[in-house]
DSSP file (Angstrom, degrees, kcal/mol; ACC not computed):
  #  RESIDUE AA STRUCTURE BP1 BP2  ACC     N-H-->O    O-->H-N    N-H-->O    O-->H-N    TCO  KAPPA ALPHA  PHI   PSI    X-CA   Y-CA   Z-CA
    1    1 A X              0   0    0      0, 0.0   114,-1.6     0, 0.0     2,-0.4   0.000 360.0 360.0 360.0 130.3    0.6   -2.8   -4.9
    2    2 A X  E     -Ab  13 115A   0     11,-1.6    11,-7.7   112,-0.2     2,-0.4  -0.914 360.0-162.3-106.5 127.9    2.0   -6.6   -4.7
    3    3 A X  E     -Ab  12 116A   0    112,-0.7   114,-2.8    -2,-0.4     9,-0.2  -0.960   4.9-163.5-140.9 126.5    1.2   -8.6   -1.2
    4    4 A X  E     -Ab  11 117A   0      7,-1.9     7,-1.3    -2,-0.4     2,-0.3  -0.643   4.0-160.5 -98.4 153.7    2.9  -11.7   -0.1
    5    5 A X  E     +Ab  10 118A   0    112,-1.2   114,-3.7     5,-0.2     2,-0.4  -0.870  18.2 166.6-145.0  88.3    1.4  -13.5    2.5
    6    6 A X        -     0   0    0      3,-1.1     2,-0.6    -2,-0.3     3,-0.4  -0.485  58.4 -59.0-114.1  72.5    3.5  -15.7    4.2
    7    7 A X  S    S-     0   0    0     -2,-0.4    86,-4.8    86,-0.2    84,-0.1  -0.887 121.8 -17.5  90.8-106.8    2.8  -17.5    7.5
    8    8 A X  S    S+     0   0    0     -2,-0.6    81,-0.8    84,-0.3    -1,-0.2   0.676 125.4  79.7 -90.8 -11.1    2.1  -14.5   10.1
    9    9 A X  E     - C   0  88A   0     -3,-0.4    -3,-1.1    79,-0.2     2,-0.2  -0.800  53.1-169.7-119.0 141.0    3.8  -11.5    7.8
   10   10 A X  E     -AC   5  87A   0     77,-0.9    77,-1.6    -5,-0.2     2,-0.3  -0.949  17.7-168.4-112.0 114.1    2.0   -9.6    4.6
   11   11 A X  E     -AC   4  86A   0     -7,-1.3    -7,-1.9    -2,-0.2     2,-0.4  -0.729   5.1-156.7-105.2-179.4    4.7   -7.8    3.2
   12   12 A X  E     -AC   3  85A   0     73,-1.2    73,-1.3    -2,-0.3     2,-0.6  -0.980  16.0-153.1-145.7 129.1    3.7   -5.2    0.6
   13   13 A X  E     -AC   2  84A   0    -11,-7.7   -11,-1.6    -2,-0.4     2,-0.5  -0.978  16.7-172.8-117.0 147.6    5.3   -3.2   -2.6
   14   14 A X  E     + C   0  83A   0     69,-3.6    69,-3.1    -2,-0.6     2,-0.3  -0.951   6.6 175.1-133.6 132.5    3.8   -0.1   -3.2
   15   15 A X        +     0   0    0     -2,-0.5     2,-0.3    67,-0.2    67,-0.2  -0.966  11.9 148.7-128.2 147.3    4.7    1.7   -6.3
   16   16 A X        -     0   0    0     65,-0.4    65,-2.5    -2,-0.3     2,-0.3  -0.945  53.2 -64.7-159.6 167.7    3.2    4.8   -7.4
   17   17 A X  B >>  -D   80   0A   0     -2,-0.3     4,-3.1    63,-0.3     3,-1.3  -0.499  42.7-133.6 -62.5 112.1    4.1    8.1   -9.3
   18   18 A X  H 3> S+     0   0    0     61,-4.3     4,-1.0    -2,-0.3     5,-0.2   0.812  99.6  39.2 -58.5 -43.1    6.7   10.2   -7.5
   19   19 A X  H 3> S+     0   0    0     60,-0.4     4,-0.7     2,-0.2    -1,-0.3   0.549 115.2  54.9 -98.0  -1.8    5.0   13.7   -7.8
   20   20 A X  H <> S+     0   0    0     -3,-1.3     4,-2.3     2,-0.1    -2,-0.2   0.859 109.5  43.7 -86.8 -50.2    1.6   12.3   -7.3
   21   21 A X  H  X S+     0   0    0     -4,-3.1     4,-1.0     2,-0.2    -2,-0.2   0.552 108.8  53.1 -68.5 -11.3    2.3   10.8   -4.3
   22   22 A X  H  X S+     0   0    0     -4,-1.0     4,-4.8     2,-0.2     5,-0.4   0.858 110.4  57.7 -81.5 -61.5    4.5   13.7   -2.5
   23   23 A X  H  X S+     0   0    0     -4,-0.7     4,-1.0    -5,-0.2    -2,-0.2   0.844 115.2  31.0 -43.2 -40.6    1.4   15.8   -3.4
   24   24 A X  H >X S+     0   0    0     -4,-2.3     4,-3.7     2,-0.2     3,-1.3   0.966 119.8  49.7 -63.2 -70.5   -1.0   13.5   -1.5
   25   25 A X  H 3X S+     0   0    0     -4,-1.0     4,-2.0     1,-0.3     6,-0.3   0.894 114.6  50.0 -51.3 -50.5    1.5   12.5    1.2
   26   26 A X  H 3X>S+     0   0    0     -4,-4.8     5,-2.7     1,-0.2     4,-0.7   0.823 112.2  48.6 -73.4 -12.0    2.2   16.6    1.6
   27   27 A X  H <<5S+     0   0    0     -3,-1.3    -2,-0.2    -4,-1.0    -1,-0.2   0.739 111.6  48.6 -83.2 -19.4   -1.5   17.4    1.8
   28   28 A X  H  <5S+     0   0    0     -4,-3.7    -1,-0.2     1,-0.2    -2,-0.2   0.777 111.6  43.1 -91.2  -5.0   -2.0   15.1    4.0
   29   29 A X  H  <5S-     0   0    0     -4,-2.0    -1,-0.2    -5,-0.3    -2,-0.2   0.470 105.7-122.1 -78.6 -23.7    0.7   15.9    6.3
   30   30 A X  T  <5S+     0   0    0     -4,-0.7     2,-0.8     1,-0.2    -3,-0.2   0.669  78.5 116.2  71.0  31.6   -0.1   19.5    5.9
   31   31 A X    > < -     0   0    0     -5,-2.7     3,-1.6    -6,-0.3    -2,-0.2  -0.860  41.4-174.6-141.6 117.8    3.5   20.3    4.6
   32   32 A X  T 3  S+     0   0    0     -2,-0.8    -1,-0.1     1,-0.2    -6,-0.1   0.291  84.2  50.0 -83.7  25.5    3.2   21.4    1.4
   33   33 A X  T 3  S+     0   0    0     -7,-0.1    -1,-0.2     2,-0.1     2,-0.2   0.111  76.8 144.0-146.9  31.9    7.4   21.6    1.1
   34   34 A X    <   -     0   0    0     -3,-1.6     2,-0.5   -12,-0.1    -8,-0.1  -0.459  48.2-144.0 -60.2 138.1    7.7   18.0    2.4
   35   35 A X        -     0   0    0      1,-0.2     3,-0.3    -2,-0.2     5,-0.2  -0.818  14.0-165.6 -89.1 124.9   10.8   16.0    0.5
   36   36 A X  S    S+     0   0    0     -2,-0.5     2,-1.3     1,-0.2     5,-0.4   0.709  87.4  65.7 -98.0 -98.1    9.1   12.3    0.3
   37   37 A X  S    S+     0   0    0      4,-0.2     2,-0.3     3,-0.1    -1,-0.2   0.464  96.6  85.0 -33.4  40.3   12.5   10.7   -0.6
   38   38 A X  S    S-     0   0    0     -2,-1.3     4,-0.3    -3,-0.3     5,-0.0  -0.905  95.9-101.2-151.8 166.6   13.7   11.9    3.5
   39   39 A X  S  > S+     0   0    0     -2,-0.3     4,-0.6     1,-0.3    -2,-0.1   0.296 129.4  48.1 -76.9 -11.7   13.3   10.3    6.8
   40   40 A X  H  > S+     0   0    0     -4,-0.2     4,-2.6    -5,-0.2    -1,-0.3   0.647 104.6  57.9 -96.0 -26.0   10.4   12.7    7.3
   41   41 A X  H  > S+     0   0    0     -5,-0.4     4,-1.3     2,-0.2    -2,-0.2   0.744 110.3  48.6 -36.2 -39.5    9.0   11.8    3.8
   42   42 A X  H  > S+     0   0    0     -4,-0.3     4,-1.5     2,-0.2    -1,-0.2   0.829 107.4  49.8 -89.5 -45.5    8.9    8.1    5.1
   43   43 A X  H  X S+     0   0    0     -4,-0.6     4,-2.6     2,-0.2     3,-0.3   0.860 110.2  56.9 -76.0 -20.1    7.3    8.7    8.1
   44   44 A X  H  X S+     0   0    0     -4,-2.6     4,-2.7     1,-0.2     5,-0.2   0.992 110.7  39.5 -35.9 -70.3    4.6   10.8    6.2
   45   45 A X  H  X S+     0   0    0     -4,-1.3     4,-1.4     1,-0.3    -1,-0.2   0.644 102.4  67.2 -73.2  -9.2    3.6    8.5    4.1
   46   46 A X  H >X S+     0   0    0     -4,-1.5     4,-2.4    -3,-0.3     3,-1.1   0.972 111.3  44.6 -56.7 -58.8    3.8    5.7    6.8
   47   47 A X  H 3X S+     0   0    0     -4,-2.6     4,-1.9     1,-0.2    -2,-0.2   0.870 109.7  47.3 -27.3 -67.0    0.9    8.0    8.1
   48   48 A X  H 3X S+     0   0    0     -4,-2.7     4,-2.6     2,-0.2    -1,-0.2   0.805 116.2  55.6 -53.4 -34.2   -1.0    8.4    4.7
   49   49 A X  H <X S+     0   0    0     -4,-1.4     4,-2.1    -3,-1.1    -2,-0.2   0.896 106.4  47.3 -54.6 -66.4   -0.4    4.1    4.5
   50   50 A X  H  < S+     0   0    0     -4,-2.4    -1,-0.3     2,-0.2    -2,-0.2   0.844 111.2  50.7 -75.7 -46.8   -1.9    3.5    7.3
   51   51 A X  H  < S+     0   0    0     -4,-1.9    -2,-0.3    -5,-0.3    -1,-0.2   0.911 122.0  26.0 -71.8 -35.0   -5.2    6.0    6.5
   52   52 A X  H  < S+     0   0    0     -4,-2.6    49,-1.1     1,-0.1     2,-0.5   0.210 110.4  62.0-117.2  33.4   -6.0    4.5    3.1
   53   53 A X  B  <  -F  100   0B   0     -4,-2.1    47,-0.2    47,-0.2    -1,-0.1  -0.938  59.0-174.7-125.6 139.7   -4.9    1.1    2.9
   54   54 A X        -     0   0    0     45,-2.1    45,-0.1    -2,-0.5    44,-0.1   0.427   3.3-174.5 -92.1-131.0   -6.6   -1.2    5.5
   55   55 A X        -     0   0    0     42,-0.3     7,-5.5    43,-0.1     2,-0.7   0.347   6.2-169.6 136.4 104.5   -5.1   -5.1    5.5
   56   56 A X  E     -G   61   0C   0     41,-0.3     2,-0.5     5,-0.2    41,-0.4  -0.947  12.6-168.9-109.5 105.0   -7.0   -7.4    7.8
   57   57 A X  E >  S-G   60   0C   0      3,-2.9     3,-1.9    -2,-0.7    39,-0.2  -0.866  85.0 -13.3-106.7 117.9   -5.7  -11.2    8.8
   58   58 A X  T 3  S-     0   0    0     37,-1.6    -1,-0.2    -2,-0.5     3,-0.1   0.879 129.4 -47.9  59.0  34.7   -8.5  -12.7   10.5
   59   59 A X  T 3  S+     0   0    0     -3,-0.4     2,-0.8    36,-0.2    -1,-0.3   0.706 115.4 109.8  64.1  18.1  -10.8   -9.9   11.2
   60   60 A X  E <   -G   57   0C   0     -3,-1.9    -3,-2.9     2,-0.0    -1,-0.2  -0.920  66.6-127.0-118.9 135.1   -7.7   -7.8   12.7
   61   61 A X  E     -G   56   0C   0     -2,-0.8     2,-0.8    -5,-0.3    -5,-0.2  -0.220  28.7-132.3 -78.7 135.8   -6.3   -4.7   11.1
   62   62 A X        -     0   0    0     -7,-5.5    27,-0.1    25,-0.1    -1,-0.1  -0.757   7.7-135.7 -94.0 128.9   -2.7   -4.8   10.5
   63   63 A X        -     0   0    0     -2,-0.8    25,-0.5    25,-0.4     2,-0.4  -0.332  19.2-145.4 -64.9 165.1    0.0   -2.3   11.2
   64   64 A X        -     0   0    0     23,-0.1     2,-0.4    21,-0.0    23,-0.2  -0.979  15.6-163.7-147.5 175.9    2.2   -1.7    9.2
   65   65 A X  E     -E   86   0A   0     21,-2.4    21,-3.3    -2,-0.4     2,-0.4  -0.942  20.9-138.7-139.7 121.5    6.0   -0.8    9.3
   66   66 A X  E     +E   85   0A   0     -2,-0.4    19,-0.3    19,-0.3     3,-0.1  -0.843  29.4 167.2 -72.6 128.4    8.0    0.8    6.0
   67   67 A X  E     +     0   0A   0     17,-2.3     2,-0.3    -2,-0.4    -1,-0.2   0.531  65.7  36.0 -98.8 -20.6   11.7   -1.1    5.9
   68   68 A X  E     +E   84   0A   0     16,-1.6    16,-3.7     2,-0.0    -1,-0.3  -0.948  58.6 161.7-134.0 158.1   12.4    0.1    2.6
   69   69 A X  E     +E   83   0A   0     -2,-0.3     2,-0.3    14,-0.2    14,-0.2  -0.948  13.9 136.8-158.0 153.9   11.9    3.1    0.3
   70   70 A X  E     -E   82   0A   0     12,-0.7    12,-1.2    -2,-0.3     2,-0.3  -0.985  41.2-102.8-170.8 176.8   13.5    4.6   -3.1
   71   71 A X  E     +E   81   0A   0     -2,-0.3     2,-0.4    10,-0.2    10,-0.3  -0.692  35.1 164.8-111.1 162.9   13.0    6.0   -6.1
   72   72 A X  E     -E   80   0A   0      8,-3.6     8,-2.5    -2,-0.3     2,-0.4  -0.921  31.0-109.9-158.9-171.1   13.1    4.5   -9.5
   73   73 A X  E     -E   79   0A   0     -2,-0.4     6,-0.2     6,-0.2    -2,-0.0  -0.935  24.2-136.6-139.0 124.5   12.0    5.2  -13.2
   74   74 A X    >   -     0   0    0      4,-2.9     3,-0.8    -2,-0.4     6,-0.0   0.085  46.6 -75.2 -67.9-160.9    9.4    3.5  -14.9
   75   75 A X  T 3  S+     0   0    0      1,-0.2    -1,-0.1     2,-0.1    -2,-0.0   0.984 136.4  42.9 -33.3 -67.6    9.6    2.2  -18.8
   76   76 A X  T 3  S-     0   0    0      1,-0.1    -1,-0.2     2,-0.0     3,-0.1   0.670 123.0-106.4 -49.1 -18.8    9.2    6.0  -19.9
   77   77 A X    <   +     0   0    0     -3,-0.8     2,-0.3     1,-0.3    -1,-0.1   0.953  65.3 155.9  78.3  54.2   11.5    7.3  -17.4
   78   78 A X        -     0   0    0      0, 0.0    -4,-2.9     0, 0.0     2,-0.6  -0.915  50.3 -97.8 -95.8 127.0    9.0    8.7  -15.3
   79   79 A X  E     + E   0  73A   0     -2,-0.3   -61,-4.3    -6,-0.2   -60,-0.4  -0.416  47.4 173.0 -66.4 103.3    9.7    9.3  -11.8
   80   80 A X  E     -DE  17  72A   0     -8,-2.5    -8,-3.6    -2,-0.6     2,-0.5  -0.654  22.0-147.5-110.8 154.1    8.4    6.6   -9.3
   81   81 A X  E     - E   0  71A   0    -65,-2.5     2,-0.5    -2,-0.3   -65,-0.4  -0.925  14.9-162.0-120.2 110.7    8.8    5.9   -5.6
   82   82 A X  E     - E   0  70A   0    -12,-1.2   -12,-0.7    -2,-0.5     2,-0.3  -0.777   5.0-166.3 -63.6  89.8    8.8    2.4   -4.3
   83   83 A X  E     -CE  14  69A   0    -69,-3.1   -69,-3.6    -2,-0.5     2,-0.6  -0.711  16.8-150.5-107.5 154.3    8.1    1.1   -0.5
   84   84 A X  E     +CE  13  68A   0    -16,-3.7   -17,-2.3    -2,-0.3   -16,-1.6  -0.945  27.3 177.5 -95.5 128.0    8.6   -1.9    1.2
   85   85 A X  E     -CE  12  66A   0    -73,-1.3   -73,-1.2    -2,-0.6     2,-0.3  -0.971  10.9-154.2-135.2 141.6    6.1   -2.1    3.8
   86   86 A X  E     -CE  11  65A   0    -21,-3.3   -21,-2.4    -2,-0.3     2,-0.3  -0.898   8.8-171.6-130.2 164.4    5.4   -5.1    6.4
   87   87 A X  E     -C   10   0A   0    -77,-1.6   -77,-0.9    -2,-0.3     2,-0.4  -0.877   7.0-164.5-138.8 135.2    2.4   -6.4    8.4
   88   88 A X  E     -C    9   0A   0    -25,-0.5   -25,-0.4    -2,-0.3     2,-0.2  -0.994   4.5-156.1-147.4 145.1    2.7   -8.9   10.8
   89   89 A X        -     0   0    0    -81,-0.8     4,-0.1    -2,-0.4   -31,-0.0  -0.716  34.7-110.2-114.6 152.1   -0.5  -11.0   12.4
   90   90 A X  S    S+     0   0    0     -2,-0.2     2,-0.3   -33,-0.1   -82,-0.1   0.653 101.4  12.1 -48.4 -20.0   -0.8  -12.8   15.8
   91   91 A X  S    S-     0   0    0    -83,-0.1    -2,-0.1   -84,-0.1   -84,-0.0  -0.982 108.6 -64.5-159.5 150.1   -0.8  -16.1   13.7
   92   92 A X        -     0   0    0     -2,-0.3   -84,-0.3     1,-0.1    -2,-0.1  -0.055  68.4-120.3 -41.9 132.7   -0.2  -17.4   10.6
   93   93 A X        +     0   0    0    -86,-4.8   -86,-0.2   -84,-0.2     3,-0.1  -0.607  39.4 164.7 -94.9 155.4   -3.5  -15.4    8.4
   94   94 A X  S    S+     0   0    0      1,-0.1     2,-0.5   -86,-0.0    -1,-0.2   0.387  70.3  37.3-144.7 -19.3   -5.7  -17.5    6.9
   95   95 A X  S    S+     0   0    0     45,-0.1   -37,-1.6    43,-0.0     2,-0.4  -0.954  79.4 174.3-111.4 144.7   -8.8  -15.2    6.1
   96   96 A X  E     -H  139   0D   0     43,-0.9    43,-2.0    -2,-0.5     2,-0.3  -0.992  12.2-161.4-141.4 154.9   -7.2  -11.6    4.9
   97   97 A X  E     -H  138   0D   0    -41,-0.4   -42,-0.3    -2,-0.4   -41,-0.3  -0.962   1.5-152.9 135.7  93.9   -8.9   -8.8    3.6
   98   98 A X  E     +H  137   0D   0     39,-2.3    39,-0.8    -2,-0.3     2,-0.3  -0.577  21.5 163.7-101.1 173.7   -7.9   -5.5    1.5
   99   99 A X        -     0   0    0     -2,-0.3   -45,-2.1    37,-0.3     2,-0.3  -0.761  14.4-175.2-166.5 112.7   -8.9   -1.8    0.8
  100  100 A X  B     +F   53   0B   0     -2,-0.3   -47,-0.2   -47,-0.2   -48,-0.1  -0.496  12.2 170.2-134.5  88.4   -6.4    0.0   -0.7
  101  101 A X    >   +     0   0    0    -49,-1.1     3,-2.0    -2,-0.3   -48,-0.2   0.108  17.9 160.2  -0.2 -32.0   -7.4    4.0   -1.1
  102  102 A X  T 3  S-     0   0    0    -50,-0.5     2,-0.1     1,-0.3   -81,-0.0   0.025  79.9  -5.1 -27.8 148.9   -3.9    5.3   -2.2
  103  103 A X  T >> S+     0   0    0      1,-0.2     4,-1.0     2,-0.1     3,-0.9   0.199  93.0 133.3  22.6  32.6   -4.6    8.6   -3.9
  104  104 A X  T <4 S+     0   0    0     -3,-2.0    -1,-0.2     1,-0.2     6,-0.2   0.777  72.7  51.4 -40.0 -41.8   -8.5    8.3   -3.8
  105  105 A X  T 34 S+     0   0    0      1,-0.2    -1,-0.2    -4,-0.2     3,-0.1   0.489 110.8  47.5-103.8   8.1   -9.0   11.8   -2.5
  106  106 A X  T <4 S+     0   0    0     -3,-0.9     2,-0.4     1,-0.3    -1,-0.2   0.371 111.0  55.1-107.2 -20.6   -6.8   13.4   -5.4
  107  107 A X     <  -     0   0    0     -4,-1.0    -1,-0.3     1,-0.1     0, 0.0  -0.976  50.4-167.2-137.0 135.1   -8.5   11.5   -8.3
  108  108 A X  S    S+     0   0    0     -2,-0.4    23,-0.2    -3,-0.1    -1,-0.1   0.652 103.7  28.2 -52.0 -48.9  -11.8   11.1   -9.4
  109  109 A X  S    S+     0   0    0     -3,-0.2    22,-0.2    21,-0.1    -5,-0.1   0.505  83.3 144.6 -98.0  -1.6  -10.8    8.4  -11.6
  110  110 A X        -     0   0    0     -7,-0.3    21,-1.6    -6,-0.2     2,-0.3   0.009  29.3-168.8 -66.9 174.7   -8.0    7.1   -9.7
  111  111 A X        -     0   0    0     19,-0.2     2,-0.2     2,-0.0    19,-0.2  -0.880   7.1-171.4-162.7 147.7   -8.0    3.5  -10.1
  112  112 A X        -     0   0    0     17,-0.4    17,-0.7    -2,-0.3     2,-0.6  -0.990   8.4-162.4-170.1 130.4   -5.8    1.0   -8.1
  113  113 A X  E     -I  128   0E   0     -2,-0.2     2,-0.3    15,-0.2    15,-0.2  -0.974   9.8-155.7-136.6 129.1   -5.1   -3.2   -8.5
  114  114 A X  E     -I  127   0E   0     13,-1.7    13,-1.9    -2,-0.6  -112,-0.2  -0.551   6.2-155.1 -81.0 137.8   -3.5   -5.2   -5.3
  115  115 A X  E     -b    2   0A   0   -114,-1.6  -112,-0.7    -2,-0.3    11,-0.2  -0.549  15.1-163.2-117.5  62.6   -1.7   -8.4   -6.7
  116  116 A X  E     -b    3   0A   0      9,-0.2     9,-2.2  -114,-0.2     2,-0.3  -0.294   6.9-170.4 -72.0 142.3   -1.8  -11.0   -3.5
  117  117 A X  E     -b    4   0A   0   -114,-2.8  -112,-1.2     7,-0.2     2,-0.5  -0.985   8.3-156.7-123.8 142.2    0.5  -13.9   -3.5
  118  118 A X  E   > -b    5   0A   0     -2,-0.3     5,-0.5  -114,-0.2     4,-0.3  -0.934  29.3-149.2-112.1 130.4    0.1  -16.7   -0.8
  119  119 A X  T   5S+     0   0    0   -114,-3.7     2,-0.2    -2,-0.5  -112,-0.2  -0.591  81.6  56.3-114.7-178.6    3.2  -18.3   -0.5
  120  120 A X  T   5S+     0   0    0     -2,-0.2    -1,-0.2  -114,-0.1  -114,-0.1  -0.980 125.8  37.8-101.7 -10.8    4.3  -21.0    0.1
  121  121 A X  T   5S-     0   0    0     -2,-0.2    -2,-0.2    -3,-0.1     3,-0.2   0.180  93.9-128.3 -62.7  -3.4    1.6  -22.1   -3.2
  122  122 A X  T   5 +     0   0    0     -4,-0.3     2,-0.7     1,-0.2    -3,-0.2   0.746  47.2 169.2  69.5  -4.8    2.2  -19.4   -5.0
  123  123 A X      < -     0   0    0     -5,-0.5     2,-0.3    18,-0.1    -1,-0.2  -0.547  18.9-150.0 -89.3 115.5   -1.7  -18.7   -5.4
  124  124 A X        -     0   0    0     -2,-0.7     2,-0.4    -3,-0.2    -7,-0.2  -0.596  21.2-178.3 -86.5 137.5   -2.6  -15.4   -6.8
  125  125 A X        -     0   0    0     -9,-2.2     2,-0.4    -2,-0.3    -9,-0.2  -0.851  13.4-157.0-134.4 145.7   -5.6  -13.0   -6.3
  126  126 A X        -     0   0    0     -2,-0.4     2,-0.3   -11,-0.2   -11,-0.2  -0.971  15.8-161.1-128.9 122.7   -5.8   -9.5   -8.4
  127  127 A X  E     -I  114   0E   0    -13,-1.9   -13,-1.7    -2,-0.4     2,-0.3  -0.951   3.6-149.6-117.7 145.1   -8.0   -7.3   -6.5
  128  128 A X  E     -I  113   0E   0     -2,-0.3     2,-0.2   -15,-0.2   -15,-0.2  -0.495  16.1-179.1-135.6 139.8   -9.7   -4.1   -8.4
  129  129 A X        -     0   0    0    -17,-0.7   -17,-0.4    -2,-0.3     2,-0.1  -0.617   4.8-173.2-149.5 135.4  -10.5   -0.6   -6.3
  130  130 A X    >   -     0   0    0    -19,-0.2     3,-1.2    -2,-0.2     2,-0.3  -0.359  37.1 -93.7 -90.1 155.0  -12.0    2.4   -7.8
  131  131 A X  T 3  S+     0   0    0    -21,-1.6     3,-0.1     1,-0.2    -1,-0.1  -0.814 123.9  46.0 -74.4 137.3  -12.4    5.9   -5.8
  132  132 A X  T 3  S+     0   0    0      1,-0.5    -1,-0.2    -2,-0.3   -31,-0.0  -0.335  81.1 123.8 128.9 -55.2  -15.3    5.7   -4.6
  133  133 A X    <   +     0   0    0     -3,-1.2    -1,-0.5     1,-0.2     3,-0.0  -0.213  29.1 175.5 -45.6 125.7  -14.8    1.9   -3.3
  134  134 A X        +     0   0    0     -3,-0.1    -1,-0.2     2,-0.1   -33,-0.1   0.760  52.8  78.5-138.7 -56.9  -15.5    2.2    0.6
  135  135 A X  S    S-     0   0    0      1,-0.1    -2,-0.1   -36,-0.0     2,-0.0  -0.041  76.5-126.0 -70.5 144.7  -15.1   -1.8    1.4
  136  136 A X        -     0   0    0    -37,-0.1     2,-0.3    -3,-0.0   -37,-0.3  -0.629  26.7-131.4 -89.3 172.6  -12.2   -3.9    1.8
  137  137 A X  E     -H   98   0D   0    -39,-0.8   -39,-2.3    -9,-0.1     2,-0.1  -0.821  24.0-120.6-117.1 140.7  -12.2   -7.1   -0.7
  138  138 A X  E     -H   97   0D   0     -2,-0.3     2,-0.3   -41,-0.2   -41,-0.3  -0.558  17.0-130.7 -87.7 166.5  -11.4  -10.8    1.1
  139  139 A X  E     -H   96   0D   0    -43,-2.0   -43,-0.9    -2,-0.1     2,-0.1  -0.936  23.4-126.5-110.9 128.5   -8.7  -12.5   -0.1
  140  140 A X              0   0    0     -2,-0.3   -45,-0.1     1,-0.1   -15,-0.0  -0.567 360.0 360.0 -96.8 164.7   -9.9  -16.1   -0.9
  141  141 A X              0   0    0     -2,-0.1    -1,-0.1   -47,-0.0   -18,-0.1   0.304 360.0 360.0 -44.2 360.0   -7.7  -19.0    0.9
């Protein structure tokens, strides 16, 4: 996941592995013959988004809003799905805070790195979370 942090709005990409993520997104929706690449697909996974990644500007949790989604193919040609997802704060964020959970409860081992960029500087933070990981990580200024 890559998050820009620009005045009040964190927008987010989140890319993950197409068939991993319909399998999470449908168990957690409880429709195992949910389509993720459909307008109910989107609103799934807004759901699952919203239960394991947390995003906190200033000791308030952010919603957050999909505007985009597709599919793509990585190097190998492996099937991936891509969202755009945005967060908007009362104020421009100045302490922010992550946890990002994505496919935690499907993998032992799954393993997950947040990229923040703080614009208008350009200053970048690589944040690490394992399964297992219960606490969000601050983002430093």
């Amino acid at each position: 996941m890559r998050l820009v942090v620009e005045g009040a709005t964190v927008a987010a990409q989140v890319r993950l592995f197409h068939d991993d993520l319909q399998d999470a997104v449908r168990r957690h929706a409880g429709a195992p013959r949910l389509v993720l690449s459909s307008a109910a697909g989107d609103s799934a996974f807004a759901r699952y988004f919203a239960r394991a990644v947390t995003v906190t500007a200033d000791g308030a949790r952010l919603a957050a809003r999909v505007l985009q989604a597709r599919d793509e193919r990585d190097a190998g040609g492996v099937p991936m799905r891509v969202y755009v997802v945005e967060m908007a704060a009362a104020r421009p964020v100045r302490a922010l805070a992550v946890r990002d959970a994505l496919l935690f409860e499907h993998f032992r081992d799954q393993q997950n790195l947040a990229v923040v960029v703080r614009m208008p500087a350009e200053k970048r933070t690589s944040l690490f979370f394992a399964a297992g990981d219960e606490k969000a990580q601050a983002v430093p200024e």
